[in-house]
N, C-alpha and C positions, 0 to 999 in steps of 0.2 A: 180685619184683613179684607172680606168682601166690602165693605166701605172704601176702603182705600184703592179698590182696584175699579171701583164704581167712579170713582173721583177721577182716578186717570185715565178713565176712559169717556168719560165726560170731558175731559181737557182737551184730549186727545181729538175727540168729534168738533169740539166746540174750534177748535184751531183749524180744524179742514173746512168745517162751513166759512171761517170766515177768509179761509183762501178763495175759497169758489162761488161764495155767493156772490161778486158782483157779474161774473160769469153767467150765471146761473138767471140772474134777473134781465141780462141782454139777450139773454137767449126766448124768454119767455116774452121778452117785448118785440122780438120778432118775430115770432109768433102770432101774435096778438093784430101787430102791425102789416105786416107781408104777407102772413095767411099762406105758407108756403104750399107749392102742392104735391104730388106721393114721393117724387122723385127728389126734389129739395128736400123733402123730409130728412131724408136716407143721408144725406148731408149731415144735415143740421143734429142728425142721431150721434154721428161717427163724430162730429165737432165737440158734443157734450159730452161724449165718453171719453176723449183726450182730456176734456179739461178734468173729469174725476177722475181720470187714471196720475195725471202727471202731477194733479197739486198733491198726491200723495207722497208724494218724494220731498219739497219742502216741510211738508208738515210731520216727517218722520214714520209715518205708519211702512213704508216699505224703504229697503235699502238696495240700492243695484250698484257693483262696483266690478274690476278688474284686477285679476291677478295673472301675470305671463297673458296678457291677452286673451285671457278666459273668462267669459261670462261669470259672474254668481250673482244669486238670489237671496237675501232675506225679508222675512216678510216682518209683520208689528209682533213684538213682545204679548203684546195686550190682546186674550182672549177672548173678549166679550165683544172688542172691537171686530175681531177677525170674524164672528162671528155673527154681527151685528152689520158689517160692511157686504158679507155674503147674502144674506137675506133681501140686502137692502137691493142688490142688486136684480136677485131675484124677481123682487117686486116690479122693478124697471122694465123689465122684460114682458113680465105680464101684463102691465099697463099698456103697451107697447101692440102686444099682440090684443088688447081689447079695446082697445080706443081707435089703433086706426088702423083700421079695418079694408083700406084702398091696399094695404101696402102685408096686411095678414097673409095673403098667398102666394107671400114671400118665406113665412116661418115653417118649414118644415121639418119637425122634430124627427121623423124617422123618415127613412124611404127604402124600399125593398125589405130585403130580411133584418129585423129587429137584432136576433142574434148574431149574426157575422157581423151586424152592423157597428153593435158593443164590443164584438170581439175584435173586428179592425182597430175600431177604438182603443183600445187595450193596447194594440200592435204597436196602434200609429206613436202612442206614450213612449215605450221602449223603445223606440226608430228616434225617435226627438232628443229622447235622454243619452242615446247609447256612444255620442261624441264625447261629452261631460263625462260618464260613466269611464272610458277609457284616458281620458286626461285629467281627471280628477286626480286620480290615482298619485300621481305626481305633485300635487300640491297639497298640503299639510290643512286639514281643515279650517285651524284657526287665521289661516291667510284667504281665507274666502266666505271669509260669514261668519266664525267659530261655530259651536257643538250647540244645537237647536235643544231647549227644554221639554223633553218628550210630554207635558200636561200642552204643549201646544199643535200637538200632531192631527187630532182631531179638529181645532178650532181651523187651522190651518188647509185641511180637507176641507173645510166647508168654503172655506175663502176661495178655495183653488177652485170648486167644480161650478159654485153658483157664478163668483164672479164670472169668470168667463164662460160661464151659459150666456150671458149678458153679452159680453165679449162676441162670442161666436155666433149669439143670432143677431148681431149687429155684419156681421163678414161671412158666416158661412147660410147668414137665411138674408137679407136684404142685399148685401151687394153682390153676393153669388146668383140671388136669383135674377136681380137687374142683368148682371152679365151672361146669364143661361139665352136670355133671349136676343143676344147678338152675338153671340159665341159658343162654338160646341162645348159638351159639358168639361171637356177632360183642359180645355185652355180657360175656361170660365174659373174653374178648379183653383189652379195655377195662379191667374190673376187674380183673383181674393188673396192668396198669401201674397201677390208682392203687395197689392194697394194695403193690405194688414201693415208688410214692414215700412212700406212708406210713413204710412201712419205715425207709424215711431221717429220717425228721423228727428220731429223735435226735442222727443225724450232722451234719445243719445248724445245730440250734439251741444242741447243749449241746457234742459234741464237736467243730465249728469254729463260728465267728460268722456262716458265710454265710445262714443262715437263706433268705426265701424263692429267691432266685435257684437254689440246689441242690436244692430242691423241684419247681420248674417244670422245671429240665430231667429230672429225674428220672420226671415223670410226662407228660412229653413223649417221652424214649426208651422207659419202661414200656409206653405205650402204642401203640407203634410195634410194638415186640418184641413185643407181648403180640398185635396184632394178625396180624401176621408168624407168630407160635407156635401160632395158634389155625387158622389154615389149612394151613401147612405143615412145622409143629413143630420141636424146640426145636434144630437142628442151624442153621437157616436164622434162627432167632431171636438164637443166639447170634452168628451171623454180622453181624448189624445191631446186636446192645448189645457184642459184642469190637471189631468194626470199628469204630464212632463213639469208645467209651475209646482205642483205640489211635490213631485220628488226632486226636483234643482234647489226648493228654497226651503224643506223640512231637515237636511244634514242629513239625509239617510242613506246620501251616496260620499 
């Protein structure tokens, strides 16, 4: 059984490398070639994380669809995947924060009080979900994802909070703090969640059909995060855009 689940998650990986690797090698020869500098960077970050975020939908690891023009989430079957995709992310982040170092005091994981900080965090989750939560209600689970394999609720946590640590200190630590120093904090805030749902327009419109419905929510959580990031930075931030993905797409609502 752990064999077999080994193998398709080997399939599973070895299908997304070969979506994104040619991606992946243009991006590195631009690098190499252009020598980009702190602020291109911040580009060229937000560029690479669309392209790992979106070749996930071809390659099956995540499902996004429409029901009554309602958002749903499901995430991959495959545990080890979700698991292995979360860390990897992780990793990215770290990299990120240790290599270039022009663009580090950019990342800030906390700011002011630690605890309200997690606790907005907490809030912001419930502010995000509490739309879904009351129009869920109306739709029969199996029309929006069907009933999620509770051995995947843990795997599924780890996907939610690392990946979009990634996520978020890609918009609530580089382009919030690009935009802190031309804009007060509370519209700096604000415009990280829209430039977030901009981000997305291509995942709505070309790679799935939900077009506006994956917008709105996206610049509805953006801005929630983005709010949350801009006060108490990107630890508390992620806690509010990991926590809302992981209750939208674990079937617990």
């Amino acid at each position: 059984m752990r064999l077999k689940l080994m193998m398709e998650t080997i399939i599973s990986m070895t299908s997304y490398i070969s979506l994104i690797l040619p991606g992946l090698i243009l991006i590195v020869l631009f690098f190499i070639l252009i020598k980009p500098d702190s602020n291109l960077r911040i580009v060229i970050y937000i560029f690479s994380f669309v392209l790992l975020r979106d070749a996930m939908t071809p390659a099956g690891l995540w499902t996004l669809g429409k029901t009554d023009n309602l958002l749903w989430i499901r995430l991959s079957r495959d545990p080890l995947f979700l698991v292995l995709f979360g860390l990897f992310s992780l990793i990215i982040i770290a990299a990120l924060f240790f290599f270039d170092r022009e663009n580090r005091k950019y990342l800030i994981w906390f700011k002011n009080s630690k605890i309200y900080g997690m606790l907005n965090g907490f809030i912001g989750t419930l502010i995000i979900v509490l739309p879904f939560f009351l129009l869920y209600k109306n739709i029969d689970i199996n029309l929006r994802g069907d009933i999620v394999n509770p051995g995947l609720i843990v795997p599924m946590l780890i996907f939610a909070i690392f990946g979009n640590f990634f996520e978020e200190g890609l918009f609530r630590g580089y382009v919030l703090g690009f935009l802190k120093q031309r804009q007060t904090p509370l519209a700096a805030g604000i415009n990280s969640g829209v430039i977030f749902a901009f981000c997305h327009i291509y995942l709505a419109v070309t790679v799935t059909d939900i077009g506006l419905p994956l917008l709105l929510f996206t610049l509805w959580e953006g801005i929630i995060a983005g709010l949350i990031g801009t006060k108490y930075g990107i630890i508390p931030s992620t806690i509010a855009h990991g926590g809302a993905i992981f209750l939208l797409s674990s079937g617990l609502m």
